[in-house]
C-alpha positions, 0 to 999 in steps of 0.5 A: 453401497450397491446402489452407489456402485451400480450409479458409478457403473451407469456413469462409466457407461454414460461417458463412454457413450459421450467419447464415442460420439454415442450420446449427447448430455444436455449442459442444461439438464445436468447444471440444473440436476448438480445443483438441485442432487447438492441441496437434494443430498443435504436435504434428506440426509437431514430428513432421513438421518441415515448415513446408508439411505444416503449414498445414492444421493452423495454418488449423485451429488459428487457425479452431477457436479462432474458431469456438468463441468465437464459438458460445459468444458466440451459444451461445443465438442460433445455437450449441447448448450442452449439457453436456459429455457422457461421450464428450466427456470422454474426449476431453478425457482423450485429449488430457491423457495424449497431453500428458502422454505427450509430456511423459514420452517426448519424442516429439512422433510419440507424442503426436500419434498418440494425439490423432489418436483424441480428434480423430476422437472429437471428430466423433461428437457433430456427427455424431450430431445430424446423424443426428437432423437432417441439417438442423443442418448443410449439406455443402459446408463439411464438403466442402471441409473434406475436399478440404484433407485430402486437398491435405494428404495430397498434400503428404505424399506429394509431400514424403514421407521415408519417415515413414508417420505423417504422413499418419494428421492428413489421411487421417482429417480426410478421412474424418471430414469427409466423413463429417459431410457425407454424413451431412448430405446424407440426406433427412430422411424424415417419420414 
């Protein structure tokens, strides 16, 4: 439930940094994060059949979809749109085969695995415009983000049955998160 709480509070820090002009979300990143959080929560709650390792992926699932819609709502306010890039659609064509391998093999620990890489693929365009202008983006959401991973990670390892699995969905949402924000913590130097 921590985890999930600390998730929300990062989300609250996200939008108020949205509201006041502060930060930029990438329309293209979150469409693609809420699709691949929904088959990524459905994924390994089967995978982990445990209510409690799931919370984290259903906060991020339910946020993901909000967020998206509500950047696209705003996309020429305070969201930037662009078209689907090459990296983008390759995400997209991760997250259909790791369905299409659940769906052959049955093994819901099959798909998830192979969605963990469209999700961690699913960073790199937030990451590169923070790289072009840490100023798109603060770090303190992406921060706390990070520490629910890890509270997730500690969920694993104190209900752990052996399934090594389990922790690769927070081990990389913590690297991946933390990336973005130290990322956004460089100063931009002039030219």
């Amino acid at each position: 439930m921590v985890s999930g709480m600390v998730n929300l509070s990062g989300f609250a820090f996200y939008f108020l940094h949205i509201h006041k002009g502060r930060a930029t979300p990438n329309l293209s990143s979150w469409g693609l994060w809420a699709v691949i959080q929904i088959l990524n929560l459905l994924s390994y709650r089967l995978m982990t059949g445990d209510d409690v390792k799931t919370v984290l992926p259903l906060v991020s699932s339910v946020i993901n979809v909000l967020t998206f819609v509500w950047a696209f709502a705003k996309r020429n306010q305070q969201a930037s749109m662009k078209q689907l890039t090459l990296l983008e659609y390759i995400c997209l064509t991760i997250a259909c085969v790791s369905m299409l391998m659940w769906w052959k093999t049955k093994s819901a620990t099959i798909a998830n695995l192979f969605l963990q890489l469209a999700l961690a693929m699913g960073y790199i365009p937030t990451a590169a415009e923070v790289l072009k202008d840490p100023q798109k983006e603060k770090p303190v959401p992406w921060f706390l983000w990070g520490v629910s991973y890890i509270l997730t990670a500690m969920v694993v390892v104190l209900r752990w049955k052996g399934d090594v699995q389990d922790g690769v969905y927070p081990i990389l949402g913590l690297i991946c998160n933390w990336g973005i924000c130290f990322i956004a913590l460089r100063k931009t130097t002039p030219a």
